[in-house]
Backbone as XML, in Angstrom:
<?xml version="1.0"?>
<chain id="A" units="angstrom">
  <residue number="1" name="UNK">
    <atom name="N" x="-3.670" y="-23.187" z="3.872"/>
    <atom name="CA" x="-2.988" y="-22.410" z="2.857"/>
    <atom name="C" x="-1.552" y="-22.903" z="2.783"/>
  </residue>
  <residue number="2" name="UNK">
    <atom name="N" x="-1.021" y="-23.840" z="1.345"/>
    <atom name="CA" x="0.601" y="-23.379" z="1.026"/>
    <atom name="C" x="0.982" y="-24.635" z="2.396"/>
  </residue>
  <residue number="3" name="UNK">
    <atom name="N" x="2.494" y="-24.608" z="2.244"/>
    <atom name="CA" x="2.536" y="-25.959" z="3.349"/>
    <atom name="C" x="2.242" y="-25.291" z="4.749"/>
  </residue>
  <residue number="4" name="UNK">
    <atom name="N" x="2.488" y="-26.505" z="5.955"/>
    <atom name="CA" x="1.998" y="-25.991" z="7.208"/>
    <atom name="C" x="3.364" y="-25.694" z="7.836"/>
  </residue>
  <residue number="5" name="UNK">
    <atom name="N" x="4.213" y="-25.471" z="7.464"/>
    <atom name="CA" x="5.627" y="-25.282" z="8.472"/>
    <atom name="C" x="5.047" y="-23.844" z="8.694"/>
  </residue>
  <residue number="6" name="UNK">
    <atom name="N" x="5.155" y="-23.060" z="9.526"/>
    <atom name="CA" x="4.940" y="-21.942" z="10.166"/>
    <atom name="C" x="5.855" y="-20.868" z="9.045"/>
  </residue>
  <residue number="7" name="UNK">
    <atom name="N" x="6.872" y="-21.356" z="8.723"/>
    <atom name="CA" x="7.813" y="-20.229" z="8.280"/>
    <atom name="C" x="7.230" y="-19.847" z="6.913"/>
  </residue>
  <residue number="8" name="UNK">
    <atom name="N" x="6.737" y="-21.086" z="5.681"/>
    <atom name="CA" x="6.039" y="-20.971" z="4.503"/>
    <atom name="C" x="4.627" y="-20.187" z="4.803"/>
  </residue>
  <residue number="9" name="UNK">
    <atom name="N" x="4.248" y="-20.737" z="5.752"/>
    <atom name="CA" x="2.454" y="-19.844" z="6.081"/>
    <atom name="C" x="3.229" y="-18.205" z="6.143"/>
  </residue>
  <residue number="10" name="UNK">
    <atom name="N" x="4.147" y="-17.833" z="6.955"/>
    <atom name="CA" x="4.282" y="-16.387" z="7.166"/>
    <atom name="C" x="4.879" y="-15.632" z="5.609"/>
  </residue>
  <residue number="11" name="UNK">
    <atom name="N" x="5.974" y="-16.503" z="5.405"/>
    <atom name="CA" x="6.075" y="-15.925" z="3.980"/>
    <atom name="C" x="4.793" y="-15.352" z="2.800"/>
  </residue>
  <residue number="12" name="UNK">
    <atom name="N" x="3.901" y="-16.832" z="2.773"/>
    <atom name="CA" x="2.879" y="-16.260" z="1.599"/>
    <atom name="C" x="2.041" y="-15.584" z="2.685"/>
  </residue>
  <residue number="13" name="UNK">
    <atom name="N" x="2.307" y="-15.107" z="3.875"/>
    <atom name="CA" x="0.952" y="-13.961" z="3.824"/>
    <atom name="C" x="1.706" y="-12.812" z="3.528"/>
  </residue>
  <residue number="14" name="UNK">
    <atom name="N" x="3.452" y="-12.426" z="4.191"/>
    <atom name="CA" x="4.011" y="-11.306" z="3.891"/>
    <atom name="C" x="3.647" y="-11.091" z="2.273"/>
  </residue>
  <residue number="15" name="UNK">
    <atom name="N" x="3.519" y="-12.310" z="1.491"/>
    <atom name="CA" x="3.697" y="-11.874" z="-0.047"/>
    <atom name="C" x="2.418" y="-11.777" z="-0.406"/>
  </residue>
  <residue number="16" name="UNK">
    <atom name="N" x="1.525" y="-11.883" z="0.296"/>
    <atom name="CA" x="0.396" y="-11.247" z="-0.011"/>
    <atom name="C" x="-0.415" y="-12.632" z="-1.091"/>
  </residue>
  <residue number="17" name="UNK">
    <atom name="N" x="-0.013" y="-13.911" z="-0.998"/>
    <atom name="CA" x="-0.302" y="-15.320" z="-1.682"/>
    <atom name="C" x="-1.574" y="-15.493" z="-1.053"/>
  </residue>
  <residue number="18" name="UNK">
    <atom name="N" x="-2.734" y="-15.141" z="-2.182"/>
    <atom name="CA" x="-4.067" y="-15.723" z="-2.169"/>
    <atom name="C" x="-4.627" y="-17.307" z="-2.425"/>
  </residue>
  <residue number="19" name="UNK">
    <atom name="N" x="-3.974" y="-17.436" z="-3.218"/>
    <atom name="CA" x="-3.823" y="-18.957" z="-3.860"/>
    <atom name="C" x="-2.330" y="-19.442" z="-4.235"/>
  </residue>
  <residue number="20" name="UNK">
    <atom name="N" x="-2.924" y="-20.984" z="-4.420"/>
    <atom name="CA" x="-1.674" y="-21.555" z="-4.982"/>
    <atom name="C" x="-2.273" y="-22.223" z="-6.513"/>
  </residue>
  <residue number="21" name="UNK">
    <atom name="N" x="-0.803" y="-22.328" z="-7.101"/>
    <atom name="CA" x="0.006" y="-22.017" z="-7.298"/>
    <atom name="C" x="-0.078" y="-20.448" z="-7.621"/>
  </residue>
  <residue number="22" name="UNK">
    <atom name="N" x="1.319" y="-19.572" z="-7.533"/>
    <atom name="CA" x="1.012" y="-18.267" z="-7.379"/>
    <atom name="C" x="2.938" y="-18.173" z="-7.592"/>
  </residue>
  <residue number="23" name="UNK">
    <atom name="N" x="2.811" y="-17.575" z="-8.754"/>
    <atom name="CA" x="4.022" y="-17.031" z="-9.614"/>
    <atom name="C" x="4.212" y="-15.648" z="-9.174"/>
  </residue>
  <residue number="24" name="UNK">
    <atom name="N" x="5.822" y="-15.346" z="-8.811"/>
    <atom name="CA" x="6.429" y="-13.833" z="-8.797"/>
    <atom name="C" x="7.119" y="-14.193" z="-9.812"/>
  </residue>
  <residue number="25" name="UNK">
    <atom name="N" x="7.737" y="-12.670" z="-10.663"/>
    <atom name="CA" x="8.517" y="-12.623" z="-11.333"/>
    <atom name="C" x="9.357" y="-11.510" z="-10.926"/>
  </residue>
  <residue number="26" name="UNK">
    <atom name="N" x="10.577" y="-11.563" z="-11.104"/>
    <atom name="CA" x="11.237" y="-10.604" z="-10.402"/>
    <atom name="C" x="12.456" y="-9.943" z="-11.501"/>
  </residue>
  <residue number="27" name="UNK">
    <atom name="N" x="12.638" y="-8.905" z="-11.430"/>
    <atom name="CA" x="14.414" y="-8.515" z="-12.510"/>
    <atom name="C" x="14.522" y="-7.346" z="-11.607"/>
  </residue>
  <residue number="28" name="UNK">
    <atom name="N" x="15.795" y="-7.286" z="-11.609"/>
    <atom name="CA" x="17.153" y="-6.506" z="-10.760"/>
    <atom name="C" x="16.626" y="-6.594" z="-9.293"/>
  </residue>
  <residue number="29" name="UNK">
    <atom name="N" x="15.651" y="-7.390" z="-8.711"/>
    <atom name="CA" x="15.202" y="-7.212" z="-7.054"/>
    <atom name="C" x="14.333" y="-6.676" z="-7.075"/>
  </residue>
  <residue number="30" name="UNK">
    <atom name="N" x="13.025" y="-6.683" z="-8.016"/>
    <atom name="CA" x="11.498" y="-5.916" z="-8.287"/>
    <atom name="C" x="11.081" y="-6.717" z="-8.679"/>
  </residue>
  <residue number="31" name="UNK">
    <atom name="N" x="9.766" y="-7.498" z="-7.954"/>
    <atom name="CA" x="8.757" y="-7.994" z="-8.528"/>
    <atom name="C" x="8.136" y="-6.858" z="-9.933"/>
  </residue>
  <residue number="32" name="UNK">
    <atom name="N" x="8.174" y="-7.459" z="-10.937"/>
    <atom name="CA" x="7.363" y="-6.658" z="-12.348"/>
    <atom name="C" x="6.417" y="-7.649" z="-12.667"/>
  </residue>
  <residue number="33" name="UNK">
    <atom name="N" x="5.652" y="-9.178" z="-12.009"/>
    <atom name="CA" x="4.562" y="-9.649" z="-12.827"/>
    <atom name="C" x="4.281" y="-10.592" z="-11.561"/>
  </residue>
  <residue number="34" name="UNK">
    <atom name="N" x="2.684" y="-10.971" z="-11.523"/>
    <atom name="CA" x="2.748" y="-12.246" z="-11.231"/>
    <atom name="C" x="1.234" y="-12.856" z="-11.531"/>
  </residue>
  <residue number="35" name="UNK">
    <atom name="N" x="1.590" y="-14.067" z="-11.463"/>
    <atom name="CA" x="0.152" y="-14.696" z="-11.993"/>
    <atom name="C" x="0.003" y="-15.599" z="-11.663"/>
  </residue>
  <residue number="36" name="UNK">
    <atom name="N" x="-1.439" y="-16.526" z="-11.447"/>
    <atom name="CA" x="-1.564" y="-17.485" z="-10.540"/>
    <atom name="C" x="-2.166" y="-18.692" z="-11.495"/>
  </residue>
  <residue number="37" name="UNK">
    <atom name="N" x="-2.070" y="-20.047" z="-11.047"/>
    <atom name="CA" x="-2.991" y="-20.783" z="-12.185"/>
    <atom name="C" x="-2.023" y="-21.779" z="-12.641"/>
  </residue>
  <residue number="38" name="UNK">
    <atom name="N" x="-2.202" y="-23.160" z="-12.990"/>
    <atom name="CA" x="-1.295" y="-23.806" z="-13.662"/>
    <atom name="C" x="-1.565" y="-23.851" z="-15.065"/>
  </residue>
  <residue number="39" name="UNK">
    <atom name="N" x="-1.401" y="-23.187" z="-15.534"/>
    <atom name="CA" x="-1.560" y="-22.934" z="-16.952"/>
    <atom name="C" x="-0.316" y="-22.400" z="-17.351"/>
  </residue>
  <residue number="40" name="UNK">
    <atom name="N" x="0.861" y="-23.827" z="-17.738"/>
    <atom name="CA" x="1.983" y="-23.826" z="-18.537"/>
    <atom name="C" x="2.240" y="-22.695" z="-19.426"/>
  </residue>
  <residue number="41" name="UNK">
    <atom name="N" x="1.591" y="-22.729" z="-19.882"/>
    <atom name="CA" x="1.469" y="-21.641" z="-21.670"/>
    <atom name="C" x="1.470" y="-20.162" z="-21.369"/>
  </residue>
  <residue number="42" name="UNK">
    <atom name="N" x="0.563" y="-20.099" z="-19.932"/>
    <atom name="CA" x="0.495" y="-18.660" z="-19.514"/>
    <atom name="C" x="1.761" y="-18.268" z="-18.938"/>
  </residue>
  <residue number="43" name="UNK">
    <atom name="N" x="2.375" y="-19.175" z="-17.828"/>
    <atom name="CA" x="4.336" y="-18.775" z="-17.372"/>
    <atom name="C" x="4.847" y="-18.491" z="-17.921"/>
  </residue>
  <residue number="44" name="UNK">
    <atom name="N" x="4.688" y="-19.627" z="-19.454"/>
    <atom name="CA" x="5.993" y="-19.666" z="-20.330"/>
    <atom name="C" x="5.494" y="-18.256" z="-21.041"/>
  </residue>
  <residue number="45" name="UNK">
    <atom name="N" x="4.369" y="-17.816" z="-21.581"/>
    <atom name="CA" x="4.427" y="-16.428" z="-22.161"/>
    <atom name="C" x="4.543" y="-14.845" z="-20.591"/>
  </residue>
  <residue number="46" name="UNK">
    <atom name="N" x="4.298" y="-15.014" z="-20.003"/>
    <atom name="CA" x="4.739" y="-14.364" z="-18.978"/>
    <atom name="C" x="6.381" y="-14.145" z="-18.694"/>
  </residue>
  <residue number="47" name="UNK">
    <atom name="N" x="7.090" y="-15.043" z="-18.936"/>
    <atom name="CA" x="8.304" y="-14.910" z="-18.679"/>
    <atom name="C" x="9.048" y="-14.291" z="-20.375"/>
  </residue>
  <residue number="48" name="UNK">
    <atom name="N" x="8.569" y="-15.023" z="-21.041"/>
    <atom name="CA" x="8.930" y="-14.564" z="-22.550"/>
    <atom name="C" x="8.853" y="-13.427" z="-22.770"/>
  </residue>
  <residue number="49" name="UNK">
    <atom name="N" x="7.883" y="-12.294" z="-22.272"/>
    <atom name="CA" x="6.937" y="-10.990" z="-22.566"/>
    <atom name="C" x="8.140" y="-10.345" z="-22.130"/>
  </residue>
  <residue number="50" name="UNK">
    <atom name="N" x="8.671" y="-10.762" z="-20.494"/>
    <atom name="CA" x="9.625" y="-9.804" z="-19.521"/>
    <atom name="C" x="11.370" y="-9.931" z="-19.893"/>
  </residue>
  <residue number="51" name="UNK">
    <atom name="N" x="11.394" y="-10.924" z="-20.975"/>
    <atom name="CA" x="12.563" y="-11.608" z="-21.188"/>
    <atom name="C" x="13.319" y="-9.948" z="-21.862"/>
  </residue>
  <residue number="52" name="UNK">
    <atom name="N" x="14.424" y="-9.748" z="-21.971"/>
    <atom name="CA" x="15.173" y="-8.713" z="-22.517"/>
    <atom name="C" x="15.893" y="-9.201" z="-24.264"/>
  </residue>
  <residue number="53" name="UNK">
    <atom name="N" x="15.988" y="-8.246" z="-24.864"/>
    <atom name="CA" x="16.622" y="-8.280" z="-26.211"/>
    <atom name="C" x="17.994" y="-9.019" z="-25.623"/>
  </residue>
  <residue number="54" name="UNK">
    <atom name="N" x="18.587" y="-10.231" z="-25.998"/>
    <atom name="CA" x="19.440" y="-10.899" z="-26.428"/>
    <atom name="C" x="19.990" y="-11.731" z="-25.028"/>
  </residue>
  <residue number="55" name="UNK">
    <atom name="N" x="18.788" y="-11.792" z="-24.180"/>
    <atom name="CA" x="18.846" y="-13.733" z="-23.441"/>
    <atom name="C" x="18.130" y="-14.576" z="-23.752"/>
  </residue>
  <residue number="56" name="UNK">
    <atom name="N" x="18.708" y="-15.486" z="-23.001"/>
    <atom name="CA" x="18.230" y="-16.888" z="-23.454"/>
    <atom name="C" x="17.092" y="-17.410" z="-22.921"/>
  </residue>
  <residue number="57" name="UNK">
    <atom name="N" x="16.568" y="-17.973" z="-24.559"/>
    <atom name="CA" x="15.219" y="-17.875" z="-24.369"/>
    <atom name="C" x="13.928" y="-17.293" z="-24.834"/>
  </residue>
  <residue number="58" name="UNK">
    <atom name="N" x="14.290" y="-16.154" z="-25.922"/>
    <atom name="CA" x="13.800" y="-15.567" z="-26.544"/>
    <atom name="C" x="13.052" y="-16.083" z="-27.470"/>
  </residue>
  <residue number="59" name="UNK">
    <atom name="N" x="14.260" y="-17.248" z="-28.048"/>
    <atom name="CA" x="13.868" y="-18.321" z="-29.060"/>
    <atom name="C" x="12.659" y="-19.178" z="-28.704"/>
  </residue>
  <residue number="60" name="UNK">
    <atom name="N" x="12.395" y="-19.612" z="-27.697"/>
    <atom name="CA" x="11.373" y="-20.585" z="-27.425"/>
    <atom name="C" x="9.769" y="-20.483" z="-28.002"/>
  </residue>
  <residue number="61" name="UNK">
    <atom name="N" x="9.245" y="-21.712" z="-28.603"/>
    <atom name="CA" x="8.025" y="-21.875" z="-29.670"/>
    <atom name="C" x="7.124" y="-22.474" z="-28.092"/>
  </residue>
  <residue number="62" name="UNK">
    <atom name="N" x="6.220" y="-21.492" z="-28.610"/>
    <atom name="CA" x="5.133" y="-22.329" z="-27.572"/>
    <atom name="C" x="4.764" y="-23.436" z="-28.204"/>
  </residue>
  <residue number="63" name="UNK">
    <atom name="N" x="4.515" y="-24.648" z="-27.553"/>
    <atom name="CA" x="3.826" y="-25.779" z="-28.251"/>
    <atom name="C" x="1.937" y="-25.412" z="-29.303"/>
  </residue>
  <residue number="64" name="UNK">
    <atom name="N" x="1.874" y="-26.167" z="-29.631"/>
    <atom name="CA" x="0.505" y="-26.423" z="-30.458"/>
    <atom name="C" x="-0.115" y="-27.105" z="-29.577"/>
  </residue>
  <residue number="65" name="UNK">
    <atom name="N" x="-1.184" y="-26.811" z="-28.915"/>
    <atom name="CA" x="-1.965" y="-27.387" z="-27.822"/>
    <atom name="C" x="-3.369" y="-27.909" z="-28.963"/>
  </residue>
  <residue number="66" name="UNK">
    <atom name="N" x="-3.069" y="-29.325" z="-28.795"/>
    <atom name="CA" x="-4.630" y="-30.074" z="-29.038"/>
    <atom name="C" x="-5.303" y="-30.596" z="-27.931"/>
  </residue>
  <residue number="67" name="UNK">
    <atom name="N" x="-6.350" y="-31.399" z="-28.833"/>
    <atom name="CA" x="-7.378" y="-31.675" z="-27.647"/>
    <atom name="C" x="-7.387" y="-32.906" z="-27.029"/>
  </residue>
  <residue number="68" name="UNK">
    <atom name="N" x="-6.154" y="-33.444" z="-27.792"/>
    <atom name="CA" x="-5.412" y="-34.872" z="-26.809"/>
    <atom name="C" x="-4.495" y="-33.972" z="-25.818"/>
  </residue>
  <residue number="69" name="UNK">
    <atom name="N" x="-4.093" y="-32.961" z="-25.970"/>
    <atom name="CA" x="-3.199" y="-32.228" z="-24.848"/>
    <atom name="C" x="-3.501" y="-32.578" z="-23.363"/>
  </residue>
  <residue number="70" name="UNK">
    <atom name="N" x="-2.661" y="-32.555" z="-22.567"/>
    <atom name="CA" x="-3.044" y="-32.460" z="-21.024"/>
    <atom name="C" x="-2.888" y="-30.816" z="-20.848"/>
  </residue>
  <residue number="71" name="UNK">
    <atom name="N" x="-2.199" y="-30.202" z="-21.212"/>
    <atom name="CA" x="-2.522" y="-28.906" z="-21.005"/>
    <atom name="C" x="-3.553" y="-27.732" z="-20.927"/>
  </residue>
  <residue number="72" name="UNK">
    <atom name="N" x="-4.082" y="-27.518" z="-19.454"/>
    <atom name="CA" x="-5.046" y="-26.958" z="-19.398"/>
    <atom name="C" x="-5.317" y="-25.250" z="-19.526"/>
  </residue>
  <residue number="73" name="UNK">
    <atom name="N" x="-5.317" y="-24.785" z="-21.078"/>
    <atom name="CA" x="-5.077" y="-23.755" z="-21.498"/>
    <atom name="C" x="-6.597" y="-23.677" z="-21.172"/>
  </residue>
</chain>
């Protein structure tokens, strides 16, 4: 599981890390989301969803995913 230094193994079990990759999201010192999976499109709308009225970032276009994409939506 996650690298082998002893200190990373204890962290993802305190955090309760089933898999990798494995996203927290955090605002004011509260985890409010997390999600696992490399699926670009899913972070970037995960973070967008939690984003607040007038930071940066709001603006951002998800790409148009085709089927030449490497993106595994």
């Amino acid at each position: 599981m996650g690298d082998a230094s002893p200190g990373n193994r204890k962290m993802m079990m305190d955090m309760a890390v089933k898999v990798t990759p494995t996203f927290f999201l955090y605002r004011g010192g509260q985890r409010v989301h997390s999600l696992t999976g490399t699926s670009r499109g899913a972070l970037a709308r995960a973070i967008l969803e939690r984003l607040q009225p007038g930071e940066t970032g709001r603006e951002w276009q998800e790409p148009v995913v085709t089927a030449d994409s490497d993106d595994d939506e």
